[in-house]
DSSP file (Angstrom, degrees, kcal/mol; ACC not computed):
  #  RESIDUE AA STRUCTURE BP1 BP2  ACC     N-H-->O    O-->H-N    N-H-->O    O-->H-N    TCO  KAPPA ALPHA  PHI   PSI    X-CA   Y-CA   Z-CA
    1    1 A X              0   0    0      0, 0.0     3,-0.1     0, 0.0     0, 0.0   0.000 360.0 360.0 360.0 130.7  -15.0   63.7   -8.6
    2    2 A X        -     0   0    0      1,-0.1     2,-0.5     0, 0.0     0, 0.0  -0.086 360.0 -98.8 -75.1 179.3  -14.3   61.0  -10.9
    3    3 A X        -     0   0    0      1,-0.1     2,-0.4     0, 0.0    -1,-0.1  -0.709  28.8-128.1-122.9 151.1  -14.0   57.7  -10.0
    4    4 A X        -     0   0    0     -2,-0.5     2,-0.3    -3,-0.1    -1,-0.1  -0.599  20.4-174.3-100.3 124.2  -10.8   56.1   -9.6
    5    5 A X        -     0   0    0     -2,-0.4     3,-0.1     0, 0.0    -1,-0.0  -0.807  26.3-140.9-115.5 146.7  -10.0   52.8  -11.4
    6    6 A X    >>  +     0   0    0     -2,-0.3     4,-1.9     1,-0.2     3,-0.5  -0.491  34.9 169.2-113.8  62.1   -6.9   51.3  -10.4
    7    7 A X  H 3> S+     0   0    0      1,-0.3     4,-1.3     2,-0.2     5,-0.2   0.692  73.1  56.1 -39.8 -59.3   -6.1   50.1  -14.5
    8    8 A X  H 3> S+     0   0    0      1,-0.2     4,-1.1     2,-0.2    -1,-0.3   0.873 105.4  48.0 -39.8 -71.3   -2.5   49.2  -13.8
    9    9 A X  H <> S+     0   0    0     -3,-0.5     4,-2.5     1,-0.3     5,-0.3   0.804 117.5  41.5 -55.5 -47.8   -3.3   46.6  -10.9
   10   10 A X  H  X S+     0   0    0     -4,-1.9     4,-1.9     2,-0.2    -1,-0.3   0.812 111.8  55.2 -82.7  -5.9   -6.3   44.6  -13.1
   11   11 A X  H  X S+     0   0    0     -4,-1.3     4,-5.4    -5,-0.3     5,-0.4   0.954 109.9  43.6 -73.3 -41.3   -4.4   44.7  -16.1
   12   12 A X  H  < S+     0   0    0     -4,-1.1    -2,-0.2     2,-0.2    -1,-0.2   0.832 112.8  55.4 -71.4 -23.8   -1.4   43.0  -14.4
   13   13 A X  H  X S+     0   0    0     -4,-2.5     4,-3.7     3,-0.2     5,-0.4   0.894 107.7  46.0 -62.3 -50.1   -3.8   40.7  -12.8
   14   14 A X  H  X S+     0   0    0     -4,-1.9     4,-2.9    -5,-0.3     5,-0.2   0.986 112.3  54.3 -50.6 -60.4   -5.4   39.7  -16.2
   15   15 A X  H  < S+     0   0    0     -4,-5.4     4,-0.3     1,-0.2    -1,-0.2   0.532 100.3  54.6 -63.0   2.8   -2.1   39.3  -17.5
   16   16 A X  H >> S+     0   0    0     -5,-0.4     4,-1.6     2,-0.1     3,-1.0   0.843 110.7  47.2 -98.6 -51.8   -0.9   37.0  -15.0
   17   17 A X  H 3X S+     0   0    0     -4,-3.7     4,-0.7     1,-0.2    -2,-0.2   0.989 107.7  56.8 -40.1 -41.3   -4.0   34.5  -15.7
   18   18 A X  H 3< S+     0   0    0     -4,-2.9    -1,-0.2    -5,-0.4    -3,-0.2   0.776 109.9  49.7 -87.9  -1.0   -3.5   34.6  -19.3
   19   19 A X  H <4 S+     0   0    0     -3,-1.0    -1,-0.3    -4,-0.3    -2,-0.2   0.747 105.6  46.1 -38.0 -58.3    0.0   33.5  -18.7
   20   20 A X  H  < S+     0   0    0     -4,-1.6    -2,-0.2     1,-0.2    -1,-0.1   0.191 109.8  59.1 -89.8  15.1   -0.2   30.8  -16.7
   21   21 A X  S >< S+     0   0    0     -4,-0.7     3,-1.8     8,-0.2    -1,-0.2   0.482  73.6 125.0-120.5   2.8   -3.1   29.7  -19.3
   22   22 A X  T 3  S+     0   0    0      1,-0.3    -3,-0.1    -3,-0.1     8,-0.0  -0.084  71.1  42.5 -34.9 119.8   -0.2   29.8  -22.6
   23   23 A X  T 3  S+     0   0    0      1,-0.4    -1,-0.3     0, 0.0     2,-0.1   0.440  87.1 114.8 115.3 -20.3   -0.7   26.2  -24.0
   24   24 A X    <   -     0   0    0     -3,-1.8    -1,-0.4     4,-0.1     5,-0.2  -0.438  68.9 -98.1-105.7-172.2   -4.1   25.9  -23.8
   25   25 A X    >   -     0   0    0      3,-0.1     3,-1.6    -2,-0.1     4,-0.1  -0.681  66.2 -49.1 -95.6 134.7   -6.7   25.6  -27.1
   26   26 A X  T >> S+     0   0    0      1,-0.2     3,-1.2    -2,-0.2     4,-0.8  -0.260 126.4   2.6  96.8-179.6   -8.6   28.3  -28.6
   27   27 A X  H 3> S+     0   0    0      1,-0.2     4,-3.6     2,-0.1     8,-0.4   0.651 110.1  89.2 -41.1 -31.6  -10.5   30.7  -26.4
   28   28 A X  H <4 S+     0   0    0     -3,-1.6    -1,-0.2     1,-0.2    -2,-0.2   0.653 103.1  27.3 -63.1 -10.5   -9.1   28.7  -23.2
   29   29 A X  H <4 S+     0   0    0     -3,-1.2    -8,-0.2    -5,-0.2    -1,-0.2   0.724 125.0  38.7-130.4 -11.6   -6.1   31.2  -23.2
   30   30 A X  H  < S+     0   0    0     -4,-0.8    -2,-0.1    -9,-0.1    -3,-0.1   0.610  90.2  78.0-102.0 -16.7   -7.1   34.4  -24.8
   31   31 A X  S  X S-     0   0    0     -4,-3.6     4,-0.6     1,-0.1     5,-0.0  -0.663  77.8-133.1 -82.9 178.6  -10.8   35.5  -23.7
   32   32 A X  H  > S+     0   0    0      2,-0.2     4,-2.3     3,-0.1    -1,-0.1   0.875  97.1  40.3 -92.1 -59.4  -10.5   36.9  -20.2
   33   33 A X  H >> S+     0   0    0      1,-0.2     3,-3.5     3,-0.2     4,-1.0   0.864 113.3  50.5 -66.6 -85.4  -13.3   35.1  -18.6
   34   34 A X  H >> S+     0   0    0      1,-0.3     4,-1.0     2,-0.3     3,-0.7   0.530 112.1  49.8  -6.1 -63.0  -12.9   31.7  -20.2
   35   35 A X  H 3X S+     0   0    0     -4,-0.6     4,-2.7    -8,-0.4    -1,-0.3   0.816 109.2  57.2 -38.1 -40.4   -9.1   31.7  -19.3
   36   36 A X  H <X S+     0   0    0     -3,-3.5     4,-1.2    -4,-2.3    -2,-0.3   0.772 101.6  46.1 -77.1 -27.1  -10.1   32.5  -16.1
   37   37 A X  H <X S+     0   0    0     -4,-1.0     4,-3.0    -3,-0.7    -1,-0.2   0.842 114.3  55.9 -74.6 -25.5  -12.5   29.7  -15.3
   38   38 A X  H  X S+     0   0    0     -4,-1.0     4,-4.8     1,-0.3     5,-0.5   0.983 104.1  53.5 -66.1 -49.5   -9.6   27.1  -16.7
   39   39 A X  H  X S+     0   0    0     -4,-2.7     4,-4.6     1,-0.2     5,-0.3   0.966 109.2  42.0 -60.4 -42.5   -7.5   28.2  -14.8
   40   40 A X  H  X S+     0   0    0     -4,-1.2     4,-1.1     1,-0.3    -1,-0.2   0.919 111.8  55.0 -47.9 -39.6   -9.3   27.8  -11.7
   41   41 A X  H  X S+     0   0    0     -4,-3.0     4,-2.3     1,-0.2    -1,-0.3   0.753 103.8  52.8 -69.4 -31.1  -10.6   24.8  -12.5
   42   42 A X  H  X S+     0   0    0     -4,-4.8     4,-6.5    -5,-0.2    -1,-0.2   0.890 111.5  47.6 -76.2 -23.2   -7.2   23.3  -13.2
   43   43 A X  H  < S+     0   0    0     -4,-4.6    -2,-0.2    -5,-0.5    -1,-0.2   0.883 111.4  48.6 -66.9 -16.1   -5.9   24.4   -9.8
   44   44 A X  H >X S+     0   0    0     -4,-1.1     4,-2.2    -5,-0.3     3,-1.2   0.927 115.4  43.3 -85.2 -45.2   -9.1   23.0   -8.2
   45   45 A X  H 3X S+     0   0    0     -4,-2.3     4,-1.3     1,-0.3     3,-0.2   0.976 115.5  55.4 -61.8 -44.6   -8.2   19.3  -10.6
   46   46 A X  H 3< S+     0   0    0     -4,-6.5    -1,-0.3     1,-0.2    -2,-0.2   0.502 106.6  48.9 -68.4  15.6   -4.1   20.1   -9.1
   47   47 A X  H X> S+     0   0    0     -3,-1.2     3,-1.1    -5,-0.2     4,-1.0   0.737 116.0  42.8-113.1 -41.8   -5.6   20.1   -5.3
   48   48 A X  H 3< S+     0   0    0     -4,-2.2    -2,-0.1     1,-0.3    -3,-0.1   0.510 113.7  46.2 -89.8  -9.0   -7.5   16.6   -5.8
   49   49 A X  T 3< S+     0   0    0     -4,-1.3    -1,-0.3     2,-0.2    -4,-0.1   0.127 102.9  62.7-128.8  26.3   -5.0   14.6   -7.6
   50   50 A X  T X4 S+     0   0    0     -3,-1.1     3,-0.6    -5,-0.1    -2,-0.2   0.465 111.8  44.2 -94.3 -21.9   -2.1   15.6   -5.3
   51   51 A X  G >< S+     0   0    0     -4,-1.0     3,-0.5     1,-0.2    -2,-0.2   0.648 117.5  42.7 -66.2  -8.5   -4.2   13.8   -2.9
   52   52 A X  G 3> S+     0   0    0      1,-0.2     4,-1.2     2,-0.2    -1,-0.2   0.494  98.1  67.8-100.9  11.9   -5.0   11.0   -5.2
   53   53 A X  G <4 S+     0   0    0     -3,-0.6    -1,-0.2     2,-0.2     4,-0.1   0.123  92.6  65.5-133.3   3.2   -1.7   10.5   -6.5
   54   54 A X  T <> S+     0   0    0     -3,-0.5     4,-0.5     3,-0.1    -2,-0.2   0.405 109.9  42.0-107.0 -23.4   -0.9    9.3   -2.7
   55   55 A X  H  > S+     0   0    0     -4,-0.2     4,-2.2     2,-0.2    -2,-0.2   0.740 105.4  58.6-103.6 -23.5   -3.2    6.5   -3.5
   56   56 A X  H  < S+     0   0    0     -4,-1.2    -3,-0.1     1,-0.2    -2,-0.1   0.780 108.7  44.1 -83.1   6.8   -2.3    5.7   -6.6
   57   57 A X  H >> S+     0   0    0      2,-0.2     3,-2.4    -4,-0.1     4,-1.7   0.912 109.0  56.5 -88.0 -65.1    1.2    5.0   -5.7
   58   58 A X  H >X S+     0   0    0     -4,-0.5     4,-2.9     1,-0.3     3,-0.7   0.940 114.1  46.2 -62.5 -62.8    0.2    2.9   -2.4
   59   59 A X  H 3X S+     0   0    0     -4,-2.2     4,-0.9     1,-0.3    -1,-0.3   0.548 110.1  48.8 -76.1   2.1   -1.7    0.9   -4.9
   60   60 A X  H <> S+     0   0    0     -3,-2.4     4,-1.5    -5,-0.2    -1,-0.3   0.860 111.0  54.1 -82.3 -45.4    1.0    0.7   -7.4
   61   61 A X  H <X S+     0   0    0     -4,-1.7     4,-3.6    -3,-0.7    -2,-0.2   0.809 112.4  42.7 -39.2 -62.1    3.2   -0.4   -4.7
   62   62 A X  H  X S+     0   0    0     -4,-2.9     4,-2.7    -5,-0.2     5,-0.2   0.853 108.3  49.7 -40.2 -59.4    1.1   -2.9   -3.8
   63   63 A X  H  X S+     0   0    0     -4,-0.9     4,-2.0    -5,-0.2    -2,-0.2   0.958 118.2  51.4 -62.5 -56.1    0.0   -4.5   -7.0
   64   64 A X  H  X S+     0   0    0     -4,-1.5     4,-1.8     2,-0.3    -2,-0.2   0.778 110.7  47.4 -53.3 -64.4    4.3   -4.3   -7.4
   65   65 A X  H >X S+     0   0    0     -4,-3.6     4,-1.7     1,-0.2     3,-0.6   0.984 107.0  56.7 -50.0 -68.1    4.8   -6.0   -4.1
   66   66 A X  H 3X S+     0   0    0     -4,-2.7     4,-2.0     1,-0.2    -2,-0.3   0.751 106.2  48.5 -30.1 -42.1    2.2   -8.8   -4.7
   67   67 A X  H 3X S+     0   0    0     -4,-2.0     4,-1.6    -5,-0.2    -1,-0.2   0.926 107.2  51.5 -74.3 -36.7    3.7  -10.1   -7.9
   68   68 A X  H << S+     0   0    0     -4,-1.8    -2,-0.2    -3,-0.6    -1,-0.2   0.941 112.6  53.5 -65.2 -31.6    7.0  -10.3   -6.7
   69   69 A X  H ><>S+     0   0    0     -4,-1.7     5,-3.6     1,-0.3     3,-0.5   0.732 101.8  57.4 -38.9 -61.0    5.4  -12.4   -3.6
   70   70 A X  H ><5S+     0   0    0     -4,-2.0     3,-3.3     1,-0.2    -1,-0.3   0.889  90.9  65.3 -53.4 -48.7    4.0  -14.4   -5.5
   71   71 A X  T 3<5S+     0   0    0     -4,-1.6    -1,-0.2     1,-0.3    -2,-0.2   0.546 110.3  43.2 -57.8   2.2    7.0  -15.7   -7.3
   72   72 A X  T < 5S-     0   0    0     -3,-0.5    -1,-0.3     2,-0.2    -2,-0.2   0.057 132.0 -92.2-131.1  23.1    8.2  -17.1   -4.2
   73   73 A X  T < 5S+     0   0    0     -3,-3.3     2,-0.3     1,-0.2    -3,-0.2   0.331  84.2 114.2  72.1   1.6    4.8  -18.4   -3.2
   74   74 A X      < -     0   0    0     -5,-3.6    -1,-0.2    -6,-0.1    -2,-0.2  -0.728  52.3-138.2 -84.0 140.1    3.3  -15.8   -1.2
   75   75 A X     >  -     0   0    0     -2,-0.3     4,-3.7    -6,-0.1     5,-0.1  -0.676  39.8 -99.0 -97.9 177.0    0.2  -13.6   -1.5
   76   76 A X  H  > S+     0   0    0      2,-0.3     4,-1.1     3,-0.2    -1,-0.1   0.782 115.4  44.7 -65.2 -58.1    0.3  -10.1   -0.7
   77   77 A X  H >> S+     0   0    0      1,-0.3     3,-2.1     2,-0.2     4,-1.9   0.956 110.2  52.4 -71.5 -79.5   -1.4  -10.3    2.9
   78   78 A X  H 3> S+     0   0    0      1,-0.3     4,-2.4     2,-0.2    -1,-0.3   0.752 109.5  49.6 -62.9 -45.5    0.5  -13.3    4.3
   79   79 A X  H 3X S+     0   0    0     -4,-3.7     4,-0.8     2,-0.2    -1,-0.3   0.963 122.9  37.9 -65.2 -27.0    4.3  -11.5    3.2
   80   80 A X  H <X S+     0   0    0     -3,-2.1     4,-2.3    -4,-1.1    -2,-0.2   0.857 111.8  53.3 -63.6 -38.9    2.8   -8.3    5.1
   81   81 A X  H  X S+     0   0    0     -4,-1.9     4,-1.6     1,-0.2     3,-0.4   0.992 122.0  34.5 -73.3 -44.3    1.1  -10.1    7.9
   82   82 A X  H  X S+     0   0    0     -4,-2.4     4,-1.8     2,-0.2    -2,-0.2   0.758 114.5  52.6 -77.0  -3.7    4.7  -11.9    8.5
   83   83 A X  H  <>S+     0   0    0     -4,-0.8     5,-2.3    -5,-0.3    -1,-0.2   0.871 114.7  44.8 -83.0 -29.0    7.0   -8.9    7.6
   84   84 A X  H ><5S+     0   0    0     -4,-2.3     3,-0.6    -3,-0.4    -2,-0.2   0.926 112.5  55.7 -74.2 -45.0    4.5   -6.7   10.5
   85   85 A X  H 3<5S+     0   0    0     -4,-1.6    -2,-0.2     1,-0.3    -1,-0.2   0.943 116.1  38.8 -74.3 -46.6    5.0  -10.4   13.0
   86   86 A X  T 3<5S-     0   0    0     -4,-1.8    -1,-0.3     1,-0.1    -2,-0.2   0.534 111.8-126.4-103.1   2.4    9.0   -9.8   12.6
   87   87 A X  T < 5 +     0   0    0     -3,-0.6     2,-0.6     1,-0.2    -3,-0.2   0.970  42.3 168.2  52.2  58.7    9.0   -6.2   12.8
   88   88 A X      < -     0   0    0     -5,-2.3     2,-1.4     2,-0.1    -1,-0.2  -0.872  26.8-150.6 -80.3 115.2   10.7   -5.1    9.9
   89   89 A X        +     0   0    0     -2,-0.6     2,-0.9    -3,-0.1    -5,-0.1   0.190  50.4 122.3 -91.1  50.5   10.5   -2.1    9.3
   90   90 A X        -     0   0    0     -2,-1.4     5,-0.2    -7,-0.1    -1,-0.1  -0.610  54.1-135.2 -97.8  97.7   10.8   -1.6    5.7
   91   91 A X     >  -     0   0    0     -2,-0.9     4,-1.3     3,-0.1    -1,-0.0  -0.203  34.2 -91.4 -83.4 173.3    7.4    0.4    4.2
   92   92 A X  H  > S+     0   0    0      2,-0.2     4,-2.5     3,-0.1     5,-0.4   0.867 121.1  53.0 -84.7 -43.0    5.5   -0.6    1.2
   93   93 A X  H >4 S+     0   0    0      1,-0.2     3,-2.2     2,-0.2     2,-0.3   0.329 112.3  45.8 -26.0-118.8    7.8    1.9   -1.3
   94   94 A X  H >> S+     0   0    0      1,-0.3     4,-2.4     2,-0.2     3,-0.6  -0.073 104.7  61.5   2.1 -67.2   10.8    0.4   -0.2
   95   95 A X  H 3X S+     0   0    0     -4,-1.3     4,-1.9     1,-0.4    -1,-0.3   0.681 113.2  31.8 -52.0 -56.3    9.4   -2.7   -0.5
   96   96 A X  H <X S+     0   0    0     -4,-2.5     4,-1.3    -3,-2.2    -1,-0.4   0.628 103.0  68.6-103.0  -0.4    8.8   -2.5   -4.3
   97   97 A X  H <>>S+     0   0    0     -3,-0.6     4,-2.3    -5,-0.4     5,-0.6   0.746 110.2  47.9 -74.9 -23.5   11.6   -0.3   -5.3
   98   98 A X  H  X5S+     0   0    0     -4,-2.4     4,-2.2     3,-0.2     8,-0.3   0.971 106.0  50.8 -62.8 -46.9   13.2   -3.7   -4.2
   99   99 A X  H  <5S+     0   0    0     -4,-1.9     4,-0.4     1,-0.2    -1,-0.2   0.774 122.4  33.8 -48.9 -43.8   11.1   -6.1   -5.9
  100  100 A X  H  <5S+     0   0    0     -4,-1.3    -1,-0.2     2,-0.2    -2,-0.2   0.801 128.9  34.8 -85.4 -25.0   11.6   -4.2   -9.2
  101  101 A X  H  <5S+     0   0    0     -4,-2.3     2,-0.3     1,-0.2    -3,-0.2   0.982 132.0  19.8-100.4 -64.9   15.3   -2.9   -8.6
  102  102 A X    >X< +     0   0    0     -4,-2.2     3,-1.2    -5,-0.6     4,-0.8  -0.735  47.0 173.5-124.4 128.4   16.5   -5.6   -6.9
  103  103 A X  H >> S+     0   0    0     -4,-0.4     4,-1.9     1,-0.3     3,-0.7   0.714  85.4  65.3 -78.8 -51.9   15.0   -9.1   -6.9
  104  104 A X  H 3> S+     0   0    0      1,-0.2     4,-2.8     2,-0.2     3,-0.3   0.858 109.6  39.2 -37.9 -66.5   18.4  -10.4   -4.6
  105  105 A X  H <> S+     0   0    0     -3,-1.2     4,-1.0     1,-0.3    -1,-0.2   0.716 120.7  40.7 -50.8 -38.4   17.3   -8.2   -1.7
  106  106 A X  H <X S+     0   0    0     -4,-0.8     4,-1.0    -3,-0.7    -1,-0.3   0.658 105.9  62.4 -87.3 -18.3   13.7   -8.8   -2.0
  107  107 A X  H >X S+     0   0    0     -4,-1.9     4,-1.6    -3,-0.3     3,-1.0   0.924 113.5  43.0 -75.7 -70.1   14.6  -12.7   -2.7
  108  108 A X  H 3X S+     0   0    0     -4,-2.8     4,-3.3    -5,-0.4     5,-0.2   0.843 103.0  60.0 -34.4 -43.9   16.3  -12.4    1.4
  109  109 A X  H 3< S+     0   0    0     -4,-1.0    -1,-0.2     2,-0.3    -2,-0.2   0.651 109.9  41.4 -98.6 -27.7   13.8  -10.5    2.9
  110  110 A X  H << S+     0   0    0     -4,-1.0    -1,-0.3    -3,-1.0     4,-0.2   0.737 112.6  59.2 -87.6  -2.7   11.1  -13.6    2.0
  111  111 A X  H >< S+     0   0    0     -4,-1.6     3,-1.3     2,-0.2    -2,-0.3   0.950 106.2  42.1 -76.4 -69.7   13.6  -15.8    3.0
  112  112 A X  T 3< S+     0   0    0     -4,-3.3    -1,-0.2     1,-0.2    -3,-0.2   0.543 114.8  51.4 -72.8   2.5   13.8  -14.4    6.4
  113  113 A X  T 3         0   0    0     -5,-0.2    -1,-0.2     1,-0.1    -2,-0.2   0.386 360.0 360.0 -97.6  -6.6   10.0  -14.2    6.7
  114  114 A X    <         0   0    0     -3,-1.3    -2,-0.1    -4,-0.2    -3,-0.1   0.417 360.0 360.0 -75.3 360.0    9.6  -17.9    5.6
């Protein structure tokens, strides 16, 4: 009996990598194998940088907060350690969407930590 390839299924399978690999240079989107390791490898780079992308934002935040802080004579730690004393609950986003969006609000909020 001859032996049964299921042609359809890997063809649509191929064609679905070498879709989602449209855009790239070269070999990276037409040989079969070579499309197929990019791709993996970029889903493997999109699973580590949606976790890293949670720190570079905390540290964006930060750096963000800290300047504004300064301009009113604080450093970073000392507006957190008194904004944690007075139990505000306002988290470190917030914090710097103020500083940058607006400086009035964030101007209060060291005012009432002073």
């Amino acid at each position: 009996m001859p032996r049964s390839v299921n042609s359809v299924a890997s063809r649509a399978r191929r064609k679905k990598i070498l879709k989602r690999t449209r855009g790239n240079f070269l070999s990276r989107r037409n040989v079969w194998t070579v499309a197929k390791n990019t791709y993996e490898k970029g889903l493997t780079y999109a699973y580590r940088d949606r976790k890293a992308k949670k720190r570079e934002f905390r540290s964006l935040w930060i750096q963000r907060i800290n300047a504004a802080a300064r301009q009113y004579g604080l450093t970073y730690s000392q507006f957190i350690g008194r904004i944690a004393k007075q139990n505000i609950g306002l988290n470190r986003k917030v914090l710097a969407d103020l500083a940058m969006n607006n400086p009035q609000a964030f101007e209060a909020i060291i005012n009432s930590v002073k």
